[in-house]
C-alpha positions as YAML, in Angstrom:
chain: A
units: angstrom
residues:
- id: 1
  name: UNK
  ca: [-27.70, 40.21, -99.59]
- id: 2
  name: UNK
  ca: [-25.66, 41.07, -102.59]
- id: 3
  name: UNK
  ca: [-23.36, 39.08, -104.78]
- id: 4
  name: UNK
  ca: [-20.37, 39.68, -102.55]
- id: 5
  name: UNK
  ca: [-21.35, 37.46, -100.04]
- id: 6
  name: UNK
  ca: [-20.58, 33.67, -99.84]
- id: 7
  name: UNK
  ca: [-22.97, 31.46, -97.94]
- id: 8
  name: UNK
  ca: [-21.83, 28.45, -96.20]
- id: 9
  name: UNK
  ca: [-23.64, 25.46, -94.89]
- id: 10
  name: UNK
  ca: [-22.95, 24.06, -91.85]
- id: 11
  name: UNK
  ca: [-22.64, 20.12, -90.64]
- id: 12
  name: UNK
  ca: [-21.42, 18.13, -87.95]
- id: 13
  name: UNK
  ca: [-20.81, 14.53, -87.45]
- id: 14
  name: UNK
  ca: [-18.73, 11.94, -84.95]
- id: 15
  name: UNK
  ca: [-16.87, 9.33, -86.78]
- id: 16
  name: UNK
  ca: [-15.53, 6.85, -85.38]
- id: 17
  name: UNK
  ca: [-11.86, 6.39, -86.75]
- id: 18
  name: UNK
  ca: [-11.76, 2.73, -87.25]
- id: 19
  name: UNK
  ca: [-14.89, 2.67, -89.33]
- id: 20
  name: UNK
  ca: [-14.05, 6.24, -91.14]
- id: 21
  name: UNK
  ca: [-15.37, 5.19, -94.24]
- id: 22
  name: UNK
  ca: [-17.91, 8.20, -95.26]
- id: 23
  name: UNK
  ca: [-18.49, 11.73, -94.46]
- id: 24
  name: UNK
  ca: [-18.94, 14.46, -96.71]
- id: 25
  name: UNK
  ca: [-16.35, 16.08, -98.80]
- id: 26
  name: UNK
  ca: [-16.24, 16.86, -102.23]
- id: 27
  name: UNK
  ca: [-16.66, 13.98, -104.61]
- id: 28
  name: UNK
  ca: [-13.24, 12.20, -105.59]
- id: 29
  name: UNK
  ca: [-11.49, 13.96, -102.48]
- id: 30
  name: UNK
  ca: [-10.56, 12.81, -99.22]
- id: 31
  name: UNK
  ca: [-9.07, 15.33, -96.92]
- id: 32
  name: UNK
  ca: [-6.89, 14.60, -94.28]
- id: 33
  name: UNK
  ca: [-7.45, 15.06, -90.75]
- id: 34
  name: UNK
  ca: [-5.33, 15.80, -87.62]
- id: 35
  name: UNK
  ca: [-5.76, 12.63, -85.33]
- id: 36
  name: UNK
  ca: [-3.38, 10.99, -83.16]
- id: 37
  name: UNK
  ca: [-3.47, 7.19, -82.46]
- id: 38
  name: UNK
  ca: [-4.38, 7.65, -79.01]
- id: 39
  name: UNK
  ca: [-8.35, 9.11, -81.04]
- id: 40
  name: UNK
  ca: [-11.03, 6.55, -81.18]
- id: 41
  name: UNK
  ca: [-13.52, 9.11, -82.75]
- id: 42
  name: UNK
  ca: [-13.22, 12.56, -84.21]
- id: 43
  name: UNK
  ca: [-16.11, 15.05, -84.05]
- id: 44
  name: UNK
  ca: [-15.94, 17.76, -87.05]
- id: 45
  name: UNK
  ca: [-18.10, 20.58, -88.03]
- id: 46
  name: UNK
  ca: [-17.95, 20.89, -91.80]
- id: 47
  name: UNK
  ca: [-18.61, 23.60, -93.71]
- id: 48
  name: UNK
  ca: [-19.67, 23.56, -97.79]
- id: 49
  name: UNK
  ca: [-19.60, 27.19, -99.32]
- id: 50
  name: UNK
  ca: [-21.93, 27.90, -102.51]
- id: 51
  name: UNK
  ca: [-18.56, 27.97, -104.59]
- id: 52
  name: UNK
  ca: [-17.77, 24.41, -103.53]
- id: 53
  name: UNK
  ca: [-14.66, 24.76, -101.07]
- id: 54
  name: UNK
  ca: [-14.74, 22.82, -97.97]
- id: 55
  name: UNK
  ca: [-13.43, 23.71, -94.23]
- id: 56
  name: UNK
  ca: [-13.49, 21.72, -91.41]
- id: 57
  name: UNK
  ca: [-13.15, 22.12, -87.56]
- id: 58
  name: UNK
  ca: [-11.94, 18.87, -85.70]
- id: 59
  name: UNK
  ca: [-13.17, 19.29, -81.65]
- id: 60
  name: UNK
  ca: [-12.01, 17.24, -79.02]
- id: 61
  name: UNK
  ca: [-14.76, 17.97, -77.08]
- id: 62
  name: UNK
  ca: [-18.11, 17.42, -77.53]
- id: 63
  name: UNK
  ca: [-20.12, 20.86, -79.90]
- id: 64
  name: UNK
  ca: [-20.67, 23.45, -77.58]
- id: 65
  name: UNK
  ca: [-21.87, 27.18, -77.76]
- id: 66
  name: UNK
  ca: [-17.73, 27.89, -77.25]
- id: 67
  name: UNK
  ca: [-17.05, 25.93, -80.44]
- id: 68
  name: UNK
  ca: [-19.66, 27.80, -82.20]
- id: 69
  name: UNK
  ca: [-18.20, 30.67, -81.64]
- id: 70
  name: UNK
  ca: [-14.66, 29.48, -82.28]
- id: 71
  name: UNK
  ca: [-15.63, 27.98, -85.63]
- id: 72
  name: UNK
  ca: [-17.61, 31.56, -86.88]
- id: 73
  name: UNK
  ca: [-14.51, 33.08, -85.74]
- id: 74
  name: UNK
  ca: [-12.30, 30.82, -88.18]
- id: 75
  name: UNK
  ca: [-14.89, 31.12, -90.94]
- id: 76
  name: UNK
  ca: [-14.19, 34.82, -90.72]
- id: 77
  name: UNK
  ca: [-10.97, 34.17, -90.78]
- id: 78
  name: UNK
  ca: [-10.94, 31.24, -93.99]
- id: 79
  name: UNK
  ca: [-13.51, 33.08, -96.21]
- id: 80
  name: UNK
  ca: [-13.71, 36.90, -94.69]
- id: 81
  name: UNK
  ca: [-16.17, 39.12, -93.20]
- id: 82
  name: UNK
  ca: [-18.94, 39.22, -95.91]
- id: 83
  name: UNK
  ca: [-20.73, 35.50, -95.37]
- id: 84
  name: UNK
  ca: [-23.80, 34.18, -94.78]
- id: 85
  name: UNK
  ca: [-23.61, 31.11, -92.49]
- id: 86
  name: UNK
  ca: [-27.07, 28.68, -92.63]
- id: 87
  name: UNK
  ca: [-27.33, 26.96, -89.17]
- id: 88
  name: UNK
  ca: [-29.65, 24.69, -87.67]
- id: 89
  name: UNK
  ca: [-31.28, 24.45, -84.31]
- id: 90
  name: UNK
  ca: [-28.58, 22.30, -82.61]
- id: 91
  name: UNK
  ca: [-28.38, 23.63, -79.15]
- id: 92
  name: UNK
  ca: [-24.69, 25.07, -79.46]
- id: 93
  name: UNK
  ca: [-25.42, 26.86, -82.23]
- id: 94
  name: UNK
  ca: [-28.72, 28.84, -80.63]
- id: 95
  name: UNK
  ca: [-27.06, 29.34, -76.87]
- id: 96
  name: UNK
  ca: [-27.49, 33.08, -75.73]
- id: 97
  name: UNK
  ca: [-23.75, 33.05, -75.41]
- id: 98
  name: UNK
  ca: [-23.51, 32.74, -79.65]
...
């Protein structure tokens, strides 16, 4: 893999909203999130690249292999063609279908 590449790490978490009070984004940031009042929880995948810039995928529905695929296809989209995306073994992200 050559220089050109940007590798991003990949987490996920369910916060509840009226307890939001830690999750991981850059030190001295807080981003802010789409949620209506009608959310009790919000479910994000969050993504860290190696240069330090943050992206995150709010899901209404619980992870699935379709969200997988949905969030490599916005990664592609947010950082381009040439990354390098470290996964774990959750189920969605090792389905056939990804």
């Amino acid at each position: 893999m050559d220089d050109e590449y940007i590798v991003l790490t990949i987490d996920q978490t369910r916060q509840v909203l009226s307890t939001l009070i830690y999750a991981w984004f850059p030190e001295g940031e807080r981003p802010s999130l789409p949620v209506t009042g009608a959310w009790d929880s919000i479910k994000l995948l969050g993504v860290v690249s190696d240069g330090g810039e943050t992206f995150f995928l709010p899901c209404a529905e619980n992870f699935n292999s379709d969200t997988t695929i949905r969030l490599l296809d916005a990664l592609q989209t947010e950082f381009g063609e040439k990354i390098c995306v470290v996964l774990d073994n959750a189920s969605y992200f090792t389905a056939n279908k990804v």
